[in-house]
TIMIVO-610478 format. One line per 5 residues: number of its first residue (from 0); for each residue x, y, z of N, C-alpha, C, O. Coordinates in nm, 3 decimals. Layout:
NUM = X,Y,Z,X,Y,Z,X,Y,Z,X,Y,Z | ... $
***
This chain:
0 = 1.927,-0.463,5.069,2.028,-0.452,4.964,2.006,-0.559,4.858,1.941,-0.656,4.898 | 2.046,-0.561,4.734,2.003,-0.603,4.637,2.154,-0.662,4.551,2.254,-0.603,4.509 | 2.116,-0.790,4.553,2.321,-0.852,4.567,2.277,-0.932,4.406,2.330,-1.036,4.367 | 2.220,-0.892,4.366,2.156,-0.900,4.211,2.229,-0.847,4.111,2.271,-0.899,4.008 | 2.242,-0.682,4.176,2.297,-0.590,4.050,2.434,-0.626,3.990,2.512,-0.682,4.067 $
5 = 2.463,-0.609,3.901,2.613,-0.600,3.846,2.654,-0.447,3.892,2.754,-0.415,3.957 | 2.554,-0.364,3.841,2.681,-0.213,3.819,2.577,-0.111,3.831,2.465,-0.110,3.779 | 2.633,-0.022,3.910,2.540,0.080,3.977,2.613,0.221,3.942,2.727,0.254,3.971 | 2.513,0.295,3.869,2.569,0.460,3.828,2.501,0.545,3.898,2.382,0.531,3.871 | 2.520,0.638,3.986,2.476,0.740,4.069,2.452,0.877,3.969,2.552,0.909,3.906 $
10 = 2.378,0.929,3.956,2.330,1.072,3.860,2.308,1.168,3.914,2.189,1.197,3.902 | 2.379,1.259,3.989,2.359,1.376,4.065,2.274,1.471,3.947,2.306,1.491,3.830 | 2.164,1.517,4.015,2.054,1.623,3.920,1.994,1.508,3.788,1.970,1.534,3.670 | 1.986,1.409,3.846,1.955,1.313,3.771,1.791,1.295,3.706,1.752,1.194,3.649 | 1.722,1.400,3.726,1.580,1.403,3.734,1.533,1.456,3.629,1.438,1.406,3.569 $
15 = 1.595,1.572,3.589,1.544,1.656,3.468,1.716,1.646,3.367,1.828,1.597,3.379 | 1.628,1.737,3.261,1.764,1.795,3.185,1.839,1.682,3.143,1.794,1.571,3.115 | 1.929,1.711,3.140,2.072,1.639,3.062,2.082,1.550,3.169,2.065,1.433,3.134 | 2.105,1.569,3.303,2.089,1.455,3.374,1.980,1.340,3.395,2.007,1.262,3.486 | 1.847,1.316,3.318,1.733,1.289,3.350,1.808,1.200,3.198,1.855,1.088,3.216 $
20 = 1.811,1.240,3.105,1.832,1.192,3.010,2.006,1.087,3.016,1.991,0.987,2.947 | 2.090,1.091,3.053,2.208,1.010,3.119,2.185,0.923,3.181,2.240,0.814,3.168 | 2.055,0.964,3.308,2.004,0.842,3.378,1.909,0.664,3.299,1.906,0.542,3.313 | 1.833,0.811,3.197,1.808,0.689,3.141,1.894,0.639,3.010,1.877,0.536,2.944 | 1.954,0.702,3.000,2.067,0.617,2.870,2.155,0.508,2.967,2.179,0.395,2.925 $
25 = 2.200,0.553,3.099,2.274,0.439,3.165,2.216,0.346,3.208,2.268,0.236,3.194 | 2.091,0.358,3.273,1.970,0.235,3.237,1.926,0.135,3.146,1.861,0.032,3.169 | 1.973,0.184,3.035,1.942,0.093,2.878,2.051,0.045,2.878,2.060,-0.070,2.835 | 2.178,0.113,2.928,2.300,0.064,2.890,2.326,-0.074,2.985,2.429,-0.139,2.969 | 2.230,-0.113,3.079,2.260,-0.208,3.168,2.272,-0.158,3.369,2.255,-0.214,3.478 $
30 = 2.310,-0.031,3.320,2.319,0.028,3.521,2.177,0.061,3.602,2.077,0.131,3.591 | 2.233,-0.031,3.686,2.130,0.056,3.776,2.149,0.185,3.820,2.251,0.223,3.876 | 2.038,0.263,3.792,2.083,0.404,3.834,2.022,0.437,3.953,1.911,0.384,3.961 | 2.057,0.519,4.067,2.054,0.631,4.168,1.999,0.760,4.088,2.088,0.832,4.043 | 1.878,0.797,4.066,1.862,0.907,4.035,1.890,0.979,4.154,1.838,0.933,4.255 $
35 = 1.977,1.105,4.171,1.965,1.209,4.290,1.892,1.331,4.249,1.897,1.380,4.136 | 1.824,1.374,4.348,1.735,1.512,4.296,1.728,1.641,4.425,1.741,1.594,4.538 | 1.716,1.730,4.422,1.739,1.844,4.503,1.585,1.842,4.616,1.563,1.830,4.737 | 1.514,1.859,4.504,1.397,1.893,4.543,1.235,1.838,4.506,1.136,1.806,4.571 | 1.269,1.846,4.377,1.146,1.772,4.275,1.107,1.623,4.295,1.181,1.549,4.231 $
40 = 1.040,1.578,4.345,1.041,1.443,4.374,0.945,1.395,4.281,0.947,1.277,4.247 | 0.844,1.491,4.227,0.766,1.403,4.079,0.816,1.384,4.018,0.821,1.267,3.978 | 0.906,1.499,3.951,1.024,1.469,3.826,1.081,1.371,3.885,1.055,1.283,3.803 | 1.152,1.309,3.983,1.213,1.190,4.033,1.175,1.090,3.978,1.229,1.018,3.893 | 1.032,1.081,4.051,0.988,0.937,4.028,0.944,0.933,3.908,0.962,0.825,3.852 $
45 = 0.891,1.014,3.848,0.860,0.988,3.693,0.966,0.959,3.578,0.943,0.911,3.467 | 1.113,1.008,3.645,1.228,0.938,3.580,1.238,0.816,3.582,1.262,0.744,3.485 | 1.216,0.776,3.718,1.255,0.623,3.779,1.167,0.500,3.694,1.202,0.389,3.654 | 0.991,0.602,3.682,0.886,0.512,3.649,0.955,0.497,3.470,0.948,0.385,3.418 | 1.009,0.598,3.400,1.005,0.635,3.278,1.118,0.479,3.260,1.087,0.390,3.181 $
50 = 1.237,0.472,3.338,1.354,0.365,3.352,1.325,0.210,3.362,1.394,0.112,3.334 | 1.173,0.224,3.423,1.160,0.132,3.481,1.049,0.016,3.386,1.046,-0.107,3.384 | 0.969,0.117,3.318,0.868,0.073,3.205,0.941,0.015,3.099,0.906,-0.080,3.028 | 1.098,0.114,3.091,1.210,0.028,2.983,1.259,-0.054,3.014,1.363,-0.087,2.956 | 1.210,-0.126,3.120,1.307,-0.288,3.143,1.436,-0.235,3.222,1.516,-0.313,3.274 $
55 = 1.446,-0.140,3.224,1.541,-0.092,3.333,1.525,-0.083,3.493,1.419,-0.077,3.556 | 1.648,-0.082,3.541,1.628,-0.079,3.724,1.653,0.063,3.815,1.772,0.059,3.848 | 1.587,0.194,3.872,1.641,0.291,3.915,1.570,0.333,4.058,1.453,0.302,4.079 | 1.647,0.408,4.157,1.600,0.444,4.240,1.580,0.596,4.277,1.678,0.640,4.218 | 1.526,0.697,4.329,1.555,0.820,4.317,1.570,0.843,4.503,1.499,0.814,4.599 $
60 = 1.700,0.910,4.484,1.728,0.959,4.643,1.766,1.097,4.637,1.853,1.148,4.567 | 1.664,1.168,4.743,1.703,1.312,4.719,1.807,1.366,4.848,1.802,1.342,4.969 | 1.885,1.435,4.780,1.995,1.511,4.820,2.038,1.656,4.783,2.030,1.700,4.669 | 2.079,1.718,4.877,2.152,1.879,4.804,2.276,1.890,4.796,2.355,1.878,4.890 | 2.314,1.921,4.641,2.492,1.832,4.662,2.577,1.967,4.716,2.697,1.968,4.692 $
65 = 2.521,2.073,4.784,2.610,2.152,4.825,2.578,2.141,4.986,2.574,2.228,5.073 | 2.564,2.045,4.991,2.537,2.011,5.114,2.602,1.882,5.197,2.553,1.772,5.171 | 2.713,1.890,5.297,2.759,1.754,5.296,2.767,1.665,5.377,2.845,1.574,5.404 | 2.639,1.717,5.425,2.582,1.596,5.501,2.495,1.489,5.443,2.475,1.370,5.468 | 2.443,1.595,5.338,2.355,1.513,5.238,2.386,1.440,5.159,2.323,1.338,5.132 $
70 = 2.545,1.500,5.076,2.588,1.421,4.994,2.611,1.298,5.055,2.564,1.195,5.008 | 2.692,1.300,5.175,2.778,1.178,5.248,2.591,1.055,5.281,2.598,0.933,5.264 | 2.489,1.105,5.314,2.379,1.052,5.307,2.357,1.008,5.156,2.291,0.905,5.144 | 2.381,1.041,5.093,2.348,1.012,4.916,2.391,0.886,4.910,2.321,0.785,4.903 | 2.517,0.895,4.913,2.627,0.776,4.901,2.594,0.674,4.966,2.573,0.565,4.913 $
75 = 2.586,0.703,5.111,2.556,0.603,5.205,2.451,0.498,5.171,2.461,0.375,5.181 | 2.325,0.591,5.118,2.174,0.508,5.094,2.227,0.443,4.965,2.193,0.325,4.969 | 2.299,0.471,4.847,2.311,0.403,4.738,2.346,0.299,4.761,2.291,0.206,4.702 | 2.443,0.275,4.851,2.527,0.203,4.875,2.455,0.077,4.962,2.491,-0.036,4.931 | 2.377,0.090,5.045,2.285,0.041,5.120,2.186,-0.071,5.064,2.178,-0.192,5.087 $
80 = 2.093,0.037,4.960,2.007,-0.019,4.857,2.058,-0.100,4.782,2.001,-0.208,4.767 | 2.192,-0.067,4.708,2.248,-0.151,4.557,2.359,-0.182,4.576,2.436,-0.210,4.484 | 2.399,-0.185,4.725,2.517,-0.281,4.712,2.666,-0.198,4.691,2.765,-0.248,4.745 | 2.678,-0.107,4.634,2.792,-0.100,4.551,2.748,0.014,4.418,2.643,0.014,4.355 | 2.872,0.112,4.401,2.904,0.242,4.304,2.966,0.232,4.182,3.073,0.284,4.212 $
85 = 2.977,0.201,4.058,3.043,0.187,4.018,3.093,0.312,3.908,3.205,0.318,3.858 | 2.979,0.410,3.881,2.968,0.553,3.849,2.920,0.609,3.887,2.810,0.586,3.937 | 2.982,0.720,3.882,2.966,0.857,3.916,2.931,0.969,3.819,3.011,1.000,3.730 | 2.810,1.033,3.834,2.795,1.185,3.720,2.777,1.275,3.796,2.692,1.268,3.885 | 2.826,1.340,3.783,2.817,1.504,3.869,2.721,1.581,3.769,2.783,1.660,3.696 $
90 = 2.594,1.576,3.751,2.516,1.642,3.681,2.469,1.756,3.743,2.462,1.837,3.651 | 2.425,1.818,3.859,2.323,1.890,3.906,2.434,2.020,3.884,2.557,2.024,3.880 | 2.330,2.120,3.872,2.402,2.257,3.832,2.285,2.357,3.835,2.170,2.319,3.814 | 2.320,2.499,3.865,2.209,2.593,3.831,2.315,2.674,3.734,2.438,2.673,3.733 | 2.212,2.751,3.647,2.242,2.874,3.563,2.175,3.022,3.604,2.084,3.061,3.531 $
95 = 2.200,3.075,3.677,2.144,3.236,3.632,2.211,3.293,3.598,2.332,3.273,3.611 | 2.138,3.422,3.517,2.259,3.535,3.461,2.274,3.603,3.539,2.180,3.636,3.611 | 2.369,3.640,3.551,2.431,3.775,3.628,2.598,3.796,3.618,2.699,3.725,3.616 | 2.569,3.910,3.613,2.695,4.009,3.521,2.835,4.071,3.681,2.813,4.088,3.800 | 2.909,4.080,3.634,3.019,4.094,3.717,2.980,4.210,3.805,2.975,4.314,3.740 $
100 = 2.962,4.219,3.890,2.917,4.358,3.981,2.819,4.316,4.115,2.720,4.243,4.117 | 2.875,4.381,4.211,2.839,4.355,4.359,2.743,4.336,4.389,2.718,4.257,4.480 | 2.642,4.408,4.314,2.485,4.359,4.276,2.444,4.197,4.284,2.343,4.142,4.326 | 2.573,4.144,4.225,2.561,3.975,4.188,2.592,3.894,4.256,2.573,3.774,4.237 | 2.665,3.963,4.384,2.725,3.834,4.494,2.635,3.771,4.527,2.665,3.652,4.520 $
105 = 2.519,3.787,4.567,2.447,3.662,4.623,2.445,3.554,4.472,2.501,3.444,4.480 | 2.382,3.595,4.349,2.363,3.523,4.261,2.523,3.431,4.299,2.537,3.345,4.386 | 2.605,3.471,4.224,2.768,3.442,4.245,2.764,3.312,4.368,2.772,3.200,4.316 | 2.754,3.312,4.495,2.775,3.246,4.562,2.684,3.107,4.587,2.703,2.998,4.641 | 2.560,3.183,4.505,2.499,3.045,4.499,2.502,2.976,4.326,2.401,2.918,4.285 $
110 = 2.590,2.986,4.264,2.624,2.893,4.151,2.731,2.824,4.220,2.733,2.702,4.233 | 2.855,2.932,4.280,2.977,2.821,4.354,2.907,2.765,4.437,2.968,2.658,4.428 | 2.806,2.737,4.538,2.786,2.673,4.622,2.683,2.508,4.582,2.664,2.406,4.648 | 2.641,2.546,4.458,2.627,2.417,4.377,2.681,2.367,4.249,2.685,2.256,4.197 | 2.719,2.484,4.216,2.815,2.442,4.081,2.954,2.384,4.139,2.967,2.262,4.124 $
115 = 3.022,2.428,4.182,3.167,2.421,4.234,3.147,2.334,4.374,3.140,2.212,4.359 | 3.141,2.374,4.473,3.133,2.373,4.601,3.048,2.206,4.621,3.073,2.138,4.721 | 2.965,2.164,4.530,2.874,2.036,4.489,2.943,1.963,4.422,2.955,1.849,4.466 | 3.002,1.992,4.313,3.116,1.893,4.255,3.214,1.867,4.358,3.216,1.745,4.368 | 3.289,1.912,4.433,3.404,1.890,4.513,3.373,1.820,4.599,3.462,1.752,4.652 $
120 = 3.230,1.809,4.649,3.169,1.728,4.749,3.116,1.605,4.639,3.111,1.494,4.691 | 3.088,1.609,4.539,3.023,1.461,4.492,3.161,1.420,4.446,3.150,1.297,4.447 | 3.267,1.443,4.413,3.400,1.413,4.390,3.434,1.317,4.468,3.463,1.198,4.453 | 3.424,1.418,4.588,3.502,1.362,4.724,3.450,1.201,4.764,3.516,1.097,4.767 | 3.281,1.228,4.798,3.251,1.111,4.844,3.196,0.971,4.714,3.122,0.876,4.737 $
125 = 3.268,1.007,4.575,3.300,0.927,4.475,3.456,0.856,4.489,3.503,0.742,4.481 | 3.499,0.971,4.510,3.654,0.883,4.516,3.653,0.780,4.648,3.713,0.673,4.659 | 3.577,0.839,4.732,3.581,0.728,4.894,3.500,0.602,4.824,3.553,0.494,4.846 | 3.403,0.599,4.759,3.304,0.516,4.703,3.323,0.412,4.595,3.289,0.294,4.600 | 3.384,0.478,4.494,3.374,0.423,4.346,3.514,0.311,4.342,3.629,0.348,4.319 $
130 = 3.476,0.179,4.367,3.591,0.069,4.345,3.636,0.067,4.230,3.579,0.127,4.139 | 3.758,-0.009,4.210,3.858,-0.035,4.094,3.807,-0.043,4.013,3.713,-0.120,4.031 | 3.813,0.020,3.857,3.796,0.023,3.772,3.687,0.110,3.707,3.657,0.110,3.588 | 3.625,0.195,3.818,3.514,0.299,3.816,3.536,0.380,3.713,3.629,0.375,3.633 | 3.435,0.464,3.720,3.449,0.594,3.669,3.371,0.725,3.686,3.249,0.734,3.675 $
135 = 3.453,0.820,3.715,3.382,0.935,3.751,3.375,1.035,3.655,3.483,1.067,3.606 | 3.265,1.099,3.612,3.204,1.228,3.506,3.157,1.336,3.607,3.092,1.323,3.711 | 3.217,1.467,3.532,3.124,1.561,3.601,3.062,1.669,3.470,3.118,1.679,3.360 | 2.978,1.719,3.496,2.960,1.793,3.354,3.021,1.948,3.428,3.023,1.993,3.543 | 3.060,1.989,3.312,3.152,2.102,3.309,3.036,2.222,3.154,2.918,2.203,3.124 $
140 = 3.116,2.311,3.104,3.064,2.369,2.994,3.159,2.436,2.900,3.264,2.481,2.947 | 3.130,2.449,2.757,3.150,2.451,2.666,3.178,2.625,2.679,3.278,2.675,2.628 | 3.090,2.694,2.742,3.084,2.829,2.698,3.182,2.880,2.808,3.154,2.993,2.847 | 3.301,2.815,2.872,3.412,2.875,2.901,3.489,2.971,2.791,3.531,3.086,2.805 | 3.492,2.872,2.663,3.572,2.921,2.575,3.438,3.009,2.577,3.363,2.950,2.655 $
145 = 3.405,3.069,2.550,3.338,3.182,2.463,3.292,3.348,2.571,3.294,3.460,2.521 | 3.268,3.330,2.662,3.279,3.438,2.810,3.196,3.507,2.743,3.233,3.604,2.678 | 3.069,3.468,2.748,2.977,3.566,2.705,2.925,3.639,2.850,2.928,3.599,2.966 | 2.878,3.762,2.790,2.832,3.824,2.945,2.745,3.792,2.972,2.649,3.767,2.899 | 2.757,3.782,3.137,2.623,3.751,3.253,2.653,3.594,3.237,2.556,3.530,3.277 $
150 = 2.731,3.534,3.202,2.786,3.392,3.255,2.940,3.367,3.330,3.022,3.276,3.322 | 2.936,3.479,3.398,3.086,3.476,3.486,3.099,3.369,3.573,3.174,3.272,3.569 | 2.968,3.419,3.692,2.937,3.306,3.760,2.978,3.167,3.738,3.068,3.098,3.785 | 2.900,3.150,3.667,2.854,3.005,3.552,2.978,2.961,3.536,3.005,2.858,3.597 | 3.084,3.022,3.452,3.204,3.010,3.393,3.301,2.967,3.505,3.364,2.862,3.516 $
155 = 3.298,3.040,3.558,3.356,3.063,3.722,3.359,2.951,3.810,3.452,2.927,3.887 | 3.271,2.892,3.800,3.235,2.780,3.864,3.252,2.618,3.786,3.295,2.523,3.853 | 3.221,2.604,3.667,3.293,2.521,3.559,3.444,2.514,3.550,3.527,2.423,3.553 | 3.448,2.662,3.536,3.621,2.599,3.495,3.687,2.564,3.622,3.787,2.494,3.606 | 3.655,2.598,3.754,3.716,2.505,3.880,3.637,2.389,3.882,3.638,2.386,4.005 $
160 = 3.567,2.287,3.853,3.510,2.195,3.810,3.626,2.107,3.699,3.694,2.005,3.715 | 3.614,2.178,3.614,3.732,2.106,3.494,3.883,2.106,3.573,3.958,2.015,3.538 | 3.941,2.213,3.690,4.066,2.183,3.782,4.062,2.032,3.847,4.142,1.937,3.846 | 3.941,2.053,3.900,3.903,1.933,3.970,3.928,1.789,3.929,3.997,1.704,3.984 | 3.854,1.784,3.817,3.836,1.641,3.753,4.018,1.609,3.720,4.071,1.499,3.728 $
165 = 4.078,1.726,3.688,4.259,1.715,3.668,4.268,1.647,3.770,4.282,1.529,3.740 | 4.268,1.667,3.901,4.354,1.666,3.965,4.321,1.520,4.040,4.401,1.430,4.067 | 4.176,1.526,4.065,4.112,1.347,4.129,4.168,1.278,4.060,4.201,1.169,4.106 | 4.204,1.311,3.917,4.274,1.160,3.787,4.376,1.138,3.893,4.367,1.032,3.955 | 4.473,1.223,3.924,4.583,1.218,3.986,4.573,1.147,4.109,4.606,1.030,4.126 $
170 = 4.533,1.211,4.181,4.484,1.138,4.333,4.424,1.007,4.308,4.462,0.924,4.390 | 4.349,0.966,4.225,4.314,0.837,4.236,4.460,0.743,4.162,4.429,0.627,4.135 | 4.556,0.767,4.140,4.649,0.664,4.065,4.711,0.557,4.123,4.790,0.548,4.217 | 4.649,0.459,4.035,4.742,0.315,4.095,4.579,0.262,4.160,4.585,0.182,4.253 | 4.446,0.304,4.116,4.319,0.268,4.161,4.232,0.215,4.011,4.131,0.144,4.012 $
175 = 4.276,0.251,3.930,4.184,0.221,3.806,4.078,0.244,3.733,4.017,0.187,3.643 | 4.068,0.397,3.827,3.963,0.460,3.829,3.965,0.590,3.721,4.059,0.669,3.723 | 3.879,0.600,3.650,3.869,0.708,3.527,3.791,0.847,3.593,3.680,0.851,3.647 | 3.897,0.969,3.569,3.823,1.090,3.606,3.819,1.157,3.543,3.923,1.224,3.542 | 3.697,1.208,3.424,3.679,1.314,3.315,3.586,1.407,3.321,3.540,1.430,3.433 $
180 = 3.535,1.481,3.212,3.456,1.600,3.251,3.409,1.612,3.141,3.496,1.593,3.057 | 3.262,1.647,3.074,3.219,1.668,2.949,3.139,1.811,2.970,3.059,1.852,3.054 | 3.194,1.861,2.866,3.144,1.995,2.837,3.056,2.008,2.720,3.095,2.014,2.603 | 2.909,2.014,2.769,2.843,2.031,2.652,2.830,2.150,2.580,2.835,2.219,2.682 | 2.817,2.245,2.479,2.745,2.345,2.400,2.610,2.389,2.461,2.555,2.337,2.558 $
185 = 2.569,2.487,2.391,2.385,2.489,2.408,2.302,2.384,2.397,2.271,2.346,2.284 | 2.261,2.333,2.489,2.144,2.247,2.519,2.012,2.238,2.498,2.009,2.296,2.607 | 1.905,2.224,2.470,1.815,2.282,2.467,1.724,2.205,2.580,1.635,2.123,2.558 | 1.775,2.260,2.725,1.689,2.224,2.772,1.583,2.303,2.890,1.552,2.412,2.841 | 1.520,2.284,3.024,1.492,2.404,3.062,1.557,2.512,3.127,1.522,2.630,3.123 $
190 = 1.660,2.460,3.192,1.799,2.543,3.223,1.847,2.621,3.117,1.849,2.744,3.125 | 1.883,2.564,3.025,1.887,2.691,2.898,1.804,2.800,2.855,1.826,2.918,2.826 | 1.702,2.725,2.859,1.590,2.805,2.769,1.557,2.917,2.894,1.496,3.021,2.868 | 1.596,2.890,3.013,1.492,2.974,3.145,1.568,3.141,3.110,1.691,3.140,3.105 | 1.508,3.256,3.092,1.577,3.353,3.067,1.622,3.424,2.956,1.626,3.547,2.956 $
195 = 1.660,3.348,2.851,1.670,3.375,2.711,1.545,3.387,2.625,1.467,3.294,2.607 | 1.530,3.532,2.564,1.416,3.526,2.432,1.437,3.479,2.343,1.554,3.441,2.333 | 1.351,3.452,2.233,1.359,3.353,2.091,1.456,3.401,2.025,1.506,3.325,1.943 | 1.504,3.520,2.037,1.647,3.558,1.930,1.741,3.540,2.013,1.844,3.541,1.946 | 1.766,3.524,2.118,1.890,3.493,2.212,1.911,3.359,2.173,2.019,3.326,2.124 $
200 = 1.759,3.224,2.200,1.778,3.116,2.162,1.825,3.070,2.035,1.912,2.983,2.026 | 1.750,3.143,1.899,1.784,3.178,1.790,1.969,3.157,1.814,2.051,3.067,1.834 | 1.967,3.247,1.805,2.124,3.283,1.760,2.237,3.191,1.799,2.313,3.146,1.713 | 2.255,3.154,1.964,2.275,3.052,2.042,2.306,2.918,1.938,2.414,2.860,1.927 | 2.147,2.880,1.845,2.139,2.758,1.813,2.247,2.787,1.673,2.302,2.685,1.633 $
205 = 2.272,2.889,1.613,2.339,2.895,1.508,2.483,2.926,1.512,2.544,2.927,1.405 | 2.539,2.948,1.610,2.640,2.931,1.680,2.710,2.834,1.586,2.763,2.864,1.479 | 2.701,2.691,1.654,2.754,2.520,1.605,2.775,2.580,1.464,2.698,2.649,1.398 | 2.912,2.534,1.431,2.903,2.470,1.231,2.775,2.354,1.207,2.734,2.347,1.091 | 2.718,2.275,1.297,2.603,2.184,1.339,2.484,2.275,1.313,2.386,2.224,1.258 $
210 = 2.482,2.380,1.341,2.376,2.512,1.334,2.219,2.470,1.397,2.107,2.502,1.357 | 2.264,2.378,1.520,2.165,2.335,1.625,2.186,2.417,1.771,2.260,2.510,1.807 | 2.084,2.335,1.837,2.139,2.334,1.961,2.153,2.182,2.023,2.098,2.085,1.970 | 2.189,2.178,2.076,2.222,1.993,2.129,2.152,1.929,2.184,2.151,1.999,2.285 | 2.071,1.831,2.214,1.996,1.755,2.311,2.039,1.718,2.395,2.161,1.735,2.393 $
215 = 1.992,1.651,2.509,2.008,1.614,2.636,2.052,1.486,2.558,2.173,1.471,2.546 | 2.004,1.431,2.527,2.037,1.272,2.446,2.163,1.285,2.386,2.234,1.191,2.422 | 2.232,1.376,2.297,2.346,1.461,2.288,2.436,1.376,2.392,2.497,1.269,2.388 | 2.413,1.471,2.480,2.541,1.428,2.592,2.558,1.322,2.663,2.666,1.281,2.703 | 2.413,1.253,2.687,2.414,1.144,2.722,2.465,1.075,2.634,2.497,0.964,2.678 $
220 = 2.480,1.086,2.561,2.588,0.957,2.443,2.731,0.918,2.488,2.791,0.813,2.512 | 2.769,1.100,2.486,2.914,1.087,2.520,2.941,1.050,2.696,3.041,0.981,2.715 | 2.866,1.087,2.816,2.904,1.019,2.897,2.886,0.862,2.882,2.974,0.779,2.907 | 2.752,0.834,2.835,2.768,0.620,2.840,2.925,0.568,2.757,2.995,0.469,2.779 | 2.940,0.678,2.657,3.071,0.630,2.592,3.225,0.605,2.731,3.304,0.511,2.740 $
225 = 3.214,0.726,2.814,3.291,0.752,2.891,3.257,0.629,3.013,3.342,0.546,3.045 | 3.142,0.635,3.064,3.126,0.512,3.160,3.148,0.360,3.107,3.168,0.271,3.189 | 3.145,0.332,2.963,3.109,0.196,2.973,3.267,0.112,2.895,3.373,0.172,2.911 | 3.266,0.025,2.844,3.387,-0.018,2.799,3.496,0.044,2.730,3.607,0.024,2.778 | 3.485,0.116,2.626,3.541,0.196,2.531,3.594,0.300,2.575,3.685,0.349,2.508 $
230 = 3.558,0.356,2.684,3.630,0.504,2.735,3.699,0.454,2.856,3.700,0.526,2.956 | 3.770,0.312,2.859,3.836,0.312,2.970,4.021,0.378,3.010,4.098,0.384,3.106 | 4.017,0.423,2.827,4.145,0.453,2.834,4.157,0.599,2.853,4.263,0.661,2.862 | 4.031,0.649,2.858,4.022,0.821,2.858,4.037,0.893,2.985,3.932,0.873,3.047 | 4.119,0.970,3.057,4.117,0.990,3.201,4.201,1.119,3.187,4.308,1.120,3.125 $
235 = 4.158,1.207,3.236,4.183,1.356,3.299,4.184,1.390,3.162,4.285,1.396,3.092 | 4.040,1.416,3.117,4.013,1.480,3.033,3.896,1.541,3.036,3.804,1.498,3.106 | 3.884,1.685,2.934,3.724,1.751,2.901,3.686,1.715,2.776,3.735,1.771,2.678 | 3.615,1.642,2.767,3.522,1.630,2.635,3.414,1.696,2.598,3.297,1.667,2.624 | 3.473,1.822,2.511,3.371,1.920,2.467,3.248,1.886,2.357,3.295,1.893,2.243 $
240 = 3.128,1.857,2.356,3.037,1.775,2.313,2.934,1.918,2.299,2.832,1.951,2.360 | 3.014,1.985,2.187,2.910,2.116,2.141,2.881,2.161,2.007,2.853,2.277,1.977 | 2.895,1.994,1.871,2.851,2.027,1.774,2.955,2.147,1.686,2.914,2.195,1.581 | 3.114,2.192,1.755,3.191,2.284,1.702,3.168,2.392,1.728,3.212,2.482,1.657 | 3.067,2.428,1.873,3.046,2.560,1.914,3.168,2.637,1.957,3.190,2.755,1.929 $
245 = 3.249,2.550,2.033,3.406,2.605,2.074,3.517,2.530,2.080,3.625,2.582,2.111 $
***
């Protein structure tokens, strides 16, 4: 264990994507980060190495957050290694399309079983974890408001995500602990892009009054805003971070 650190941020799906990019913005910002990763362990370490070349400090521990033996192992090793939690991101998420119809239950059950079913478990063993004055993020999405088809699933699983983060504010009171949720817009990252043709992406990006699509760097702004001094007054909230998409 390492009785060095000041402040330790945990990054569930912390490897790629929007989470890969958070990890290393909370790295610059001063945290040591926990990259967590499912599966990919190059993308891991090449996050860690990418954190680490910046004068930054990170470790990568892999876990499946719909899994809770693993999660409760996640926590445990962070905790082990660095001492101490002091954020929390609920990043890891899948996207496939699929459209309302019986055809889709398997798809269906495996977004709740890491979209939903993974937040409630990285929640859980955050609130056991994260001491006074913490703060916990989960990413949520933007395209609730908008219910485009073949994102039911998706939707489905976010907006009990955004219940969630309500209700931990609550449960944690009288702890000092911040529980919010950021909802980004279109992203452009490979989760987005996987599935969509150039006029789907097209159109997507023209969406925003911004008439982009958002970066991973994007959102990572607004969570370091939310983890670090300035967002300590912000709690049981969604911060929609989509350029005016919705």
């Amino acid at each position: 264990m390492n009785t060095d650190i000041s402040r330790v941020a945990l990054v569930t799906g912390g490897s790629r994507g929007i989470g890969q990019a958070i990890s290393k913005r909370l790295a610059a910002d001063g945290f040591a980060v926990v990259v967590n990763y499912a599966g990919n362990t190059v993308a891991a370490e090449q996050t860690v190495a990418a954190i680490e070349s910046a004068g930054g400090q990170a470790i990568a521990i892999q876990g499946d957050v719909g899994r809770p033996e693993q999660v409760a192992e996640l926590f445990a090793a962070a905790k082990r290694e660095l001492g101490r939690i002091d954020v929390v991101v609920n990043s890891a998420g899948i996207l496939p399309m699929a459209r309302i119809a019986e055809s889709s239950l398997a798809d269906f059950d495996k977004v709740i079983a890491t979209n939903l079913r993974g937040a409630f478990l990285v929640l859980a063993q955050a609130a056991a974890h994260v001491g006074e004055g913490g703060r916990i993020i989960a990413l949520s999405t933007s395209v609730i408001a908008r219910s485009f088809p073949a994102y039911g699933p998706y939707i489905a699983s976010k907006a009990g995500v955004e219940g969630l983060v309500r209700v931990l504010a609550n449960e944690l009171r009288g702890r000092g602990i911040t529980v919010n949720a950021v909802a980004p817009g279109p992203v452009g990252t490979e989760l987005f892009f996987h599935g969509k043709s150039p006029e789907q992406i097209a159109q997507m990006a023209k969406l925003p009054p911004l008439e982009r699509l958002g970066t991973p760097e994007d959102i990572a702004g607004v969570v370091s805003f939310l983890a670090g001094p300035d967002g300590g007054w912000v709690n049981a909230q969604v911060l929609r971070a989509n350029g005016g998409f919705a």
